[in-house]
C-alpha positions as CSV (number, residue, x, y, z in Angstrom):
1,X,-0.3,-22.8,6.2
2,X,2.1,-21.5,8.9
3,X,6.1,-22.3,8.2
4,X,9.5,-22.7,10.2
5,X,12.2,-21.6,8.7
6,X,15.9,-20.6,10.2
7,X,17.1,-17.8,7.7
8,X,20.9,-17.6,8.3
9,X,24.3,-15.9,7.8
10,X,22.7,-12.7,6.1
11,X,25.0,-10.1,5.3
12,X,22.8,-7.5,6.4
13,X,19.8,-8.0,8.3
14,X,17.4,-4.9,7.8
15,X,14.9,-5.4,10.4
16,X,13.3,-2.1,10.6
17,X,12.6,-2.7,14.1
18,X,9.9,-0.9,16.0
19,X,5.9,-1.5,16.4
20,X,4.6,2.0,15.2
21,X,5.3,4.4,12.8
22,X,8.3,5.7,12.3
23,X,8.7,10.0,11.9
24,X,11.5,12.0,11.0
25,X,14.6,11.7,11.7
26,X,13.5,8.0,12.7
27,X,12.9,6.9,9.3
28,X,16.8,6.6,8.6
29,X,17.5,4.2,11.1
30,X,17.1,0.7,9.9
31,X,18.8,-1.1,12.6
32,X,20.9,-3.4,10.7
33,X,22.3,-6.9,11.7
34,X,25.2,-8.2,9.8
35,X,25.8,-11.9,9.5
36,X,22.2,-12.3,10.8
37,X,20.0,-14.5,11.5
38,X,15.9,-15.3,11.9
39,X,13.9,-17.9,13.5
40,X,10.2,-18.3,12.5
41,X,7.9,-20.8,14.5
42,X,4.7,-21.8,13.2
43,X,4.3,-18.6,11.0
44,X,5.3,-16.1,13.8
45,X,9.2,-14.6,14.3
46,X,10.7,-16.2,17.3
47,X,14.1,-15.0,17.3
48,X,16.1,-12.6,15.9
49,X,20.2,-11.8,16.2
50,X,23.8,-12.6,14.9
51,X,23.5,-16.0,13.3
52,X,26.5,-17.7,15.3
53,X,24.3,-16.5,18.8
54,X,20.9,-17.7,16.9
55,X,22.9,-21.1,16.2
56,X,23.3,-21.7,19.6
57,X,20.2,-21.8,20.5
58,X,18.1,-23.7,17.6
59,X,18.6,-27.1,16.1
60,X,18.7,-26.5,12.3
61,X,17.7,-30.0,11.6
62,X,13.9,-28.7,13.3
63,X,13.8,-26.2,10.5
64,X,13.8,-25.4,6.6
65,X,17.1,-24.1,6.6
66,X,17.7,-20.8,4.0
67,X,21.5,-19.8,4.0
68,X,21.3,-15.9,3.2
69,X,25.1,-15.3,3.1
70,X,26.0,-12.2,0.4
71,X,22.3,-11.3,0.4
72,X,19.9,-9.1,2.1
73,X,17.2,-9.7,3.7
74,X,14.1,-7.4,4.5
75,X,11.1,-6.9,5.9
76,X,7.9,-7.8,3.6
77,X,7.4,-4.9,1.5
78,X,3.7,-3.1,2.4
79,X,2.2,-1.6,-0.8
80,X,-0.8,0.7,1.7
81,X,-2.3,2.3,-1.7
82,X,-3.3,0.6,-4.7
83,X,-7.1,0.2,-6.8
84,X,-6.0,-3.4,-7.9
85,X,-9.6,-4.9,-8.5
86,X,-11.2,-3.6,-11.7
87,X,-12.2,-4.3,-14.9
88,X,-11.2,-3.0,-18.1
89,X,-8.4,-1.0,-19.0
90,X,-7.6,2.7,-20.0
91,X,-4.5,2.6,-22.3
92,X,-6.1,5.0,-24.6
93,X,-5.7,7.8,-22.0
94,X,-2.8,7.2,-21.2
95,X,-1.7,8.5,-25.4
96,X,-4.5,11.4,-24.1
97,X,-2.3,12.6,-21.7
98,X,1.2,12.7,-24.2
99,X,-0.8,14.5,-26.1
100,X,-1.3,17.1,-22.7
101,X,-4.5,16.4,-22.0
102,X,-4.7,16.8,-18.0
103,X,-6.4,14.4,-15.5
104,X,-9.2,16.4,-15.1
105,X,-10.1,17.1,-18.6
106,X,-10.1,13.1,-19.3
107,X,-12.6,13.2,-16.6
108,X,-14.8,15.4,-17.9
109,X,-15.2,13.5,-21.2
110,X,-16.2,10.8,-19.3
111,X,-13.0,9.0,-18.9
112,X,-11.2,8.5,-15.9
113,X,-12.2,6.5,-12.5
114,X,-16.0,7.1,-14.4
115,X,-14.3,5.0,-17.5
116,X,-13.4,2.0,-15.0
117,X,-16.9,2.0,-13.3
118,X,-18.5,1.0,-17.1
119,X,-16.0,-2.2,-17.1
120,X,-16.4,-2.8,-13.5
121,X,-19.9,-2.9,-12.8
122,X,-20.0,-5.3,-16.6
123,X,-17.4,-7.7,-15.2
124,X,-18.2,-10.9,-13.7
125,X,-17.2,-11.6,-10.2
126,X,-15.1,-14.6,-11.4
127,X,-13.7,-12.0,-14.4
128,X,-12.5,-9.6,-11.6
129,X,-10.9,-12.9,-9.1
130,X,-9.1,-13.9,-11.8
131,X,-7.6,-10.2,-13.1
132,X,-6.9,-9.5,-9.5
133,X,-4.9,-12.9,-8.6
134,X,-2.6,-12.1,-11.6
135,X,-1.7,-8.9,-10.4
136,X,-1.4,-10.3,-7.0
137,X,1.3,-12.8,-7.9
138,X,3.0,-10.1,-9.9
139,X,2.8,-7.7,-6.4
140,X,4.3,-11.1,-5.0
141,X,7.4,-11.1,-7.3
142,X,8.6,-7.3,-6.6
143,X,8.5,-8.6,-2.6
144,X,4.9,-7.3,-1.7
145,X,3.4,-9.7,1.3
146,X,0.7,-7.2,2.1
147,X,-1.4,-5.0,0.6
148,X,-4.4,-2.3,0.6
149,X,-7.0,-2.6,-1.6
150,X,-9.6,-0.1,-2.5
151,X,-13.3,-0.7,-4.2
152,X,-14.4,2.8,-5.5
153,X,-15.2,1.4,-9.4
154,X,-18.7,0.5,-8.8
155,X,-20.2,4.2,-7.2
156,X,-23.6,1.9,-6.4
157,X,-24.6,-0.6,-3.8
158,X,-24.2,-3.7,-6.1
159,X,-20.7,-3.5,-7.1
160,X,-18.8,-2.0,-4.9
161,X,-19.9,-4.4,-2.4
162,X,-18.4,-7.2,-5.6
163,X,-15.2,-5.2,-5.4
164,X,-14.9,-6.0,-1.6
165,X,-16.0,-9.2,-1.7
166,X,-13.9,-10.2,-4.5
167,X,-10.9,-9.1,-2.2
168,X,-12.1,-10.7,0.4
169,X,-12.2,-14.1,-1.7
170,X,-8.6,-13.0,-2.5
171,X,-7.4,-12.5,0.9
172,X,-8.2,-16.2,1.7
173,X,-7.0,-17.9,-1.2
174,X,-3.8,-15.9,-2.2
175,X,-0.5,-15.7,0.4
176,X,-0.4,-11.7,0.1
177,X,-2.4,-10.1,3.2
178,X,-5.1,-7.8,1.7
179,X,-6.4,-4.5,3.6
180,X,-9.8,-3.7,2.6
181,X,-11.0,-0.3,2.1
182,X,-14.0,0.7,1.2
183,X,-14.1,3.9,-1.1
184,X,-17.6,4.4,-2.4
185,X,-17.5,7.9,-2.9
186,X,-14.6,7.5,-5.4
187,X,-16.4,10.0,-8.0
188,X,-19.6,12.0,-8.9
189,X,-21.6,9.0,-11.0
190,X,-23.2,10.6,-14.4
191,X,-26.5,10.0,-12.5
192,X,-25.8,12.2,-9.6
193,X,-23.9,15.4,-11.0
194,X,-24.8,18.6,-9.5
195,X,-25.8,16.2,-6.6
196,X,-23.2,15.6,-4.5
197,X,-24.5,16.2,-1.3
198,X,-27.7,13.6,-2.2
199,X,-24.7,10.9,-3.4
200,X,-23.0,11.2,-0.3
201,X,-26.4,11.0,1.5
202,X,-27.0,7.6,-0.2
203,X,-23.6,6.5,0.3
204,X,-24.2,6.9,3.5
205,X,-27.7,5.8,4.2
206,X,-27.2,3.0,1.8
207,X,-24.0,1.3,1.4
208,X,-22.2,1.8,4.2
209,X,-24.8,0.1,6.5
210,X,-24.2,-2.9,4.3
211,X,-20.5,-2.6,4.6
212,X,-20.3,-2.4,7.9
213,X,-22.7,-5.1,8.7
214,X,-20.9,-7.6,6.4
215,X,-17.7,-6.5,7.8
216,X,-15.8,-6.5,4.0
217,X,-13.6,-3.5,4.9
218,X,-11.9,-2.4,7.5
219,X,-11.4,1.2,6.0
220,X,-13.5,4.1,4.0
221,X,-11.7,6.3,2.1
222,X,-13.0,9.7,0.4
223,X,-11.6,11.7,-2.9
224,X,-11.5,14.9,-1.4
225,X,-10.6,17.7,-4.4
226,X,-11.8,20.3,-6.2
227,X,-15.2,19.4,-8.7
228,X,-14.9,16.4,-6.8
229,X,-16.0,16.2,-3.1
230,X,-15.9,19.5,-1.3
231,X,-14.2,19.0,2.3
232,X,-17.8,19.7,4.4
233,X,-18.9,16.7,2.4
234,X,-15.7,14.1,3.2
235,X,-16.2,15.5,6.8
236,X,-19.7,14.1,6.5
237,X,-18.8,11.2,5.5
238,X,-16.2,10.3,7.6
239,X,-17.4,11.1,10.6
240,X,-20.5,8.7,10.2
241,X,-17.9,5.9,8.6
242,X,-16.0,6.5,12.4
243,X,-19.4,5.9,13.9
244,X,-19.8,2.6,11.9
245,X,-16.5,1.7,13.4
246,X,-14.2,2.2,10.2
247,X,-10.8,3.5,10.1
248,X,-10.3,6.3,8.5
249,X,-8.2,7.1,4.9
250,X,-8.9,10.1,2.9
251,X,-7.4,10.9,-1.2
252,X,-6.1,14.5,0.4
253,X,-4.9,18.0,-1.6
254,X,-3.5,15.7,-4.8
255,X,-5.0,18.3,-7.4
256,X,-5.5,21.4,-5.5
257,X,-5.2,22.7,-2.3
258,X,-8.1,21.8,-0.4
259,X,-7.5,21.5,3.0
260,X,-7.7,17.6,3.2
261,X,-4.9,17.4,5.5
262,X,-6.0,19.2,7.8
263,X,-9.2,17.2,8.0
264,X,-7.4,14.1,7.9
265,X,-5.8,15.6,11.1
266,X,-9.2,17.1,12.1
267,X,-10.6,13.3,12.4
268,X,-7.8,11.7,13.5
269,X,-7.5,9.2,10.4
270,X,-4.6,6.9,10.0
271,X,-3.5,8.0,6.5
272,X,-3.9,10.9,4.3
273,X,-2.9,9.9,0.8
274,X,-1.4,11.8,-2.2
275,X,-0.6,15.2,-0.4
276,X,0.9,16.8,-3.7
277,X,-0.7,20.1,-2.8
278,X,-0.8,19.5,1.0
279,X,-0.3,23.1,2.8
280,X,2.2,23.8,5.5
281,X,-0.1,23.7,8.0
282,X,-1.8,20.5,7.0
283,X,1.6,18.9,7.4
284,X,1.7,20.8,10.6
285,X,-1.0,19.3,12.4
286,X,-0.8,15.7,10.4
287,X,2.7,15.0,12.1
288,X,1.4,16.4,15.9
289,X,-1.8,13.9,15.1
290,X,0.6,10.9,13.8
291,X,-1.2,10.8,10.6
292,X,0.8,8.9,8.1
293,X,1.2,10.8,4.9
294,X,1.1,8.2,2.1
295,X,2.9,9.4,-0.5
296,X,2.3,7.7,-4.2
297,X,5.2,9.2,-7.0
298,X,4.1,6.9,-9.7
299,X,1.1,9.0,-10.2
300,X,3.0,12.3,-10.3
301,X,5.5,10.5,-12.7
302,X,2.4,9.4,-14.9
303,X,0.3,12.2,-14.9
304,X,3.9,14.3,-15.3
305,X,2.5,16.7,-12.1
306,X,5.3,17.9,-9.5
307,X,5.9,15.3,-6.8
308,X,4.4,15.6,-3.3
309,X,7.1,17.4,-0.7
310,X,8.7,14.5,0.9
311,X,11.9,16.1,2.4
312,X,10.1,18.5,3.5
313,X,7.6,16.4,5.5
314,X,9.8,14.1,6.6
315,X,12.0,17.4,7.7
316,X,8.9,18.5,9.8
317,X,9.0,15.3,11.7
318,X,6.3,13.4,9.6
319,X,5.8,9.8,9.3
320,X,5.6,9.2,5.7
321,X,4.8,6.4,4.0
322,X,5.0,5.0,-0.1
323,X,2.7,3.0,-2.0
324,X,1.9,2.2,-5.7
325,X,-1.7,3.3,-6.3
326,X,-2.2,0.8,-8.5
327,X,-5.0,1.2,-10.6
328,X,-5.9,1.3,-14.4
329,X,-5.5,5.0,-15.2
330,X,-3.0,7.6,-13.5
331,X,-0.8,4.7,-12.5
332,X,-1.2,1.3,-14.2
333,X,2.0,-0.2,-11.9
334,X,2.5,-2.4,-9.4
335,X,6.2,-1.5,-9.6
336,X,8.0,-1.1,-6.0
337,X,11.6,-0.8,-7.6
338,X,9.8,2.1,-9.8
339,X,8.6,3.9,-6.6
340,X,11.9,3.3,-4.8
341,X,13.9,5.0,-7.7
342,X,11.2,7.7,-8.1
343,X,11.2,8.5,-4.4
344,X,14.7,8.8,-3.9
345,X,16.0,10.4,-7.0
346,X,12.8,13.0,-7.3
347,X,11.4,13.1,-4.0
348,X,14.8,13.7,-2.0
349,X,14.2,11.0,0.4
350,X,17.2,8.6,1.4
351,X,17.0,5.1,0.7
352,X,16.9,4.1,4.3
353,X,13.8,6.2,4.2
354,X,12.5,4.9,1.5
355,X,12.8,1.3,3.0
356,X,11.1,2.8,5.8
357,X,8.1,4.1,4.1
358,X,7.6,0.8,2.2
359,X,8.1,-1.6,5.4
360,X,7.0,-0.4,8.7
361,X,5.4,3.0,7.8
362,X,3.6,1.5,5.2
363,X,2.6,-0.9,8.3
364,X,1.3,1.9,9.9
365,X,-0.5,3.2,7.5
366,X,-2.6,0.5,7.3
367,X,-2.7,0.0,11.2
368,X,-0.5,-2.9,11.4
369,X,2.6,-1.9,12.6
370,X,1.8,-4.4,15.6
371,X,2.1,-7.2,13.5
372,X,4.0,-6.5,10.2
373,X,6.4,-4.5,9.0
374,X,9.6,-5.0,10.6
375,X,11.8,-8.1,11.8
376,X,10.9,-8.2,15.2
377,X,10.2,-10.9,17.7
378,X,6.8,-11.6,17.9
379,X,5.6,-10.4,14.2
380,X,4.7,-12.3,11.2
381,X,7.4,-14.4,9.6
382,X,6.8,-12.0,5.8
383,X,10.5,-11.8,4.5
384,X,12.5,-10.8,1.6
385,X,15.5,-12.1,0.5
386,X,17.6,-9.8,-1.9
387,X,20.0,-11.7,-4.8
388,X,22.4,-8.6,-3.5
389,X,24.4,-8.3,-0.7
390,X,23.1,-4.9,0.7
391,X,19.5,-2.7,0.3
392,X,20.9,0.0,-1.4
393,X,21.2,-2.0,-4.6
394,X,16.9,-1.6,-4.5
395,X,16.7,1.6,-6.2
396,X,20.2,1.3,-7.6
397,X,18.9,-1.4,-10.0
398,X,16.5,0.9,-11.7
399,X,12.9,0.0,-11.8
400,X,13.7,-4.0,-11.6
401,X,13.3,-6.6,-9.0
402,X,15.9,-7.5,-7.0
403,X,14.2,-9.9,-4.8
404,X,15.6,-13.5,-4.9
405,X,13.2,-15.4,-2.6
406,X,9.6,-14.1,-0.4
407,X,8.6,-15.9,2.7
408,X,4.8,-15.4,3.9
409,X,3.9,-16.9,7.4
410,X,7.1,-18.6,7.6
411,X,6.8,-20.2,3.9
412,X,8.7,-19.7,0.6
413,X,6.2,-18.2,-1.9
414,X,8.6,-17.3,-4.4
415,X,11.4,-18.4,-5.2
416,X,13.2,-16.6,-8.6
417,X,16.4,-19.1,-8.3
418,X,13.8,-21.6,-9.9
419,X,12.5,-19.4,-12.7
420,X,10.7,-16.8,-11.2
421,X,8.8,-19.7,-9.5
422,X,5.5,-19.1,-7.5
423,X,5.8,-22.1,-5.1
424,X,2.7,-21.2,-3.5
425,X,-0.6,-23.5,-4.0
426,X,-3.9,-22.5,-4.3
């Protein structure tokens, strides 16, 4: 369902404006209307300007009229990281890791991402629709209208294709946009350790094929680190993903320095995500590529690890983006007013980058930029309206919601001035 809506007299209109990603010194520019105004046509932004000009020009009574005065309004935030679909949980790590056990130890014992496969590959495609629409409409409430999911929980044929096709179910039956990625080689199964090379070769030779011939993702992603895969073996895989015709992501230098910047640079892939360990020179040749650095501080926050260098990246003309990672262990939250307040109190960035990196960058980092992102002309109609008068109060309120209403194709989705109401219908 496609909407019209006139959204008028907002105090400031943060549009975000542009149709690629934003780098550097870019990032703090927001272009901001006061006492703004937006027109959206069958789902699709029509016009955009000072309301009394907008007035002029449309017939209110043609339109659900929204009157934004004292409030901000936004672009739909773009969560481009997150493991939402799975099954089970992992609370008991969590008390592992207070008690300073680290990531990779967890792993070892066979927790961890290997944990999440068990409960995954058990759960029932209807078990993993329903656990996945809750967390959807609670993505809804904190303003997300599009995000990336990953599969990656299954490490065989049989469920990670569930995983995708569960999102794919999703995608058409919920009003938040979901960005498929396909992440088979996620971790070493049990089955295969000691043979990497031979799990790649069936990820590969197996599941990709089927991947790509369904078309249930539009991405493949790799965990490139240390006792994980080595960098000649993402390389491997990527490169025959790119000749399936996938974009490319890649889980880049979170743990230790690897080098997967560089090869996310190498390749020419759209994201490289995490980055806590990224070199110099990765970031180097990632910002003369236009690789989006997607940078996730609720996992450094929850696994209590230094957070990746954002003013720094950002300093070396970088396009950086920030997501959730939503998933059930190293960050179980689908929090965007925790990510804002993580990113601009411990990561140094601004809150007009921050805005940035959640709106248009994380656009980008997704490859829609063209289409979402920002309040311009021609984009889809995915708005937020703030119960505030101005965007800074995002991170200012720490860690909770301050958006009042969420428009999706032109349509009111949410609506807290009713009770925190979803008005959408499935």
């Amino acid at each position: 369902m496609k909407g019209n809506i006139i959204i008028k007299n907002a105090n400031e209109l943060v549009t975000c404006s542009g149709f690629k990603a934003k780098q550097g010194k870019e990032m703090s520019d927001l272009k901001i209307i006061n006492d703004g105004a937006v027109v959206i046509e069958n789902g699709i932004i029509k016009a955009v300007g000072k309301t009394k000009e907008i007035l002029k020009q449309y017939n209110e009574k043609d339109y659900k009229v929204i009157d934004a005065a004292n409030k901000a309004v936004l672009p739909g935030f773009v969560d481009s990281h997150t493991h939402f679909v799975f099954g089970g949980y992992r609370a008991e790590e969590f008390s592992w890791r207070l008690r300073g056990d680290s990531y990779m130890e967890i792993m070892k014992r066979g927790g961890g991402i290997v944990s999440t496969v068990k409960a995954t590959r058990e759960a029932s495609f209807e078990e993993l629709f329903k656990s996945g629409l809750k967390r959807l409409d609670s993505m809804l409430f904190f303003g997300v209208t599009t995000v990336e999911g990953k599969s990656g929980y299954g490490l065989d044929c049989e469920t990670e294709l569930k995983q995708l096709e569960v999102m794919d179910k999703l995608d058409n039956t919920h009003p938040i946009d979901i960005a498929k990625t396909f992440l088979g080689p996620h971790a070493v199964p049990k089955d295969y350790k000691g043979r990497e090379d031979e799990f790649i070769d069936f990820m590969i030779d197996e599941v990709l094929p089927v991947v790509a011939e369904r078309k249930l993702a539009e991405f493949c992603d790799i965990f490139c680190e240390k006792n994980v895969f080595s960098v000649e073996q993402s390389r491997r895989y990527l490169k025959k993903a790119k000749e399936y015709g996938f974009k490319l992501k890649i889980h880049a230098d979170e743990i230790v320095q690897l080098g997967g910047a560089e090869l996310s640079a190498e390749l020419g892939a759209v994201s490289a995500d995490h980055l806590l360990q990224a070199s110099d020179e990765g970031i180097r040749q990632m910002a003369e590529k236009g690789v989006v650095a997607t940078l996730l501080p609720g996992t450094a926050f929850s696994l209590k690890e230094p957070y990746a260098r954002a003013r720094y990246m950002i300093d070396q003309n970088l396009a950086v983006a920030l997501a959730t990672d939503m998933n059930p262990g190293s960050c179980h939250t689908e929090s965007i007013p925790l990510i804002f307040a993580l990113a601009t109190l411990y990561m140094n960035m601004t809150i007009e980058e921050a805005i940035t990196a959640l709106t248009i960058n994380g656009a980008a980092a997704i490859d829609r930029a063209d289409s979402i992102g920002s309040i311009d002309v021609g984009k889809k109609g995915d708005i937020i309206i703030l119960e505030f008068p101005s965007y800074k109060y995002i991170p200012y309120h720490i860690g909770v919601s301050t958006v009042e209403k969420v428009i999706k194709d032109g349509v009111l989705v949410f609506n807290k001035e009713e009770g925190a109401a979803l008005c959408y219908k499935i």
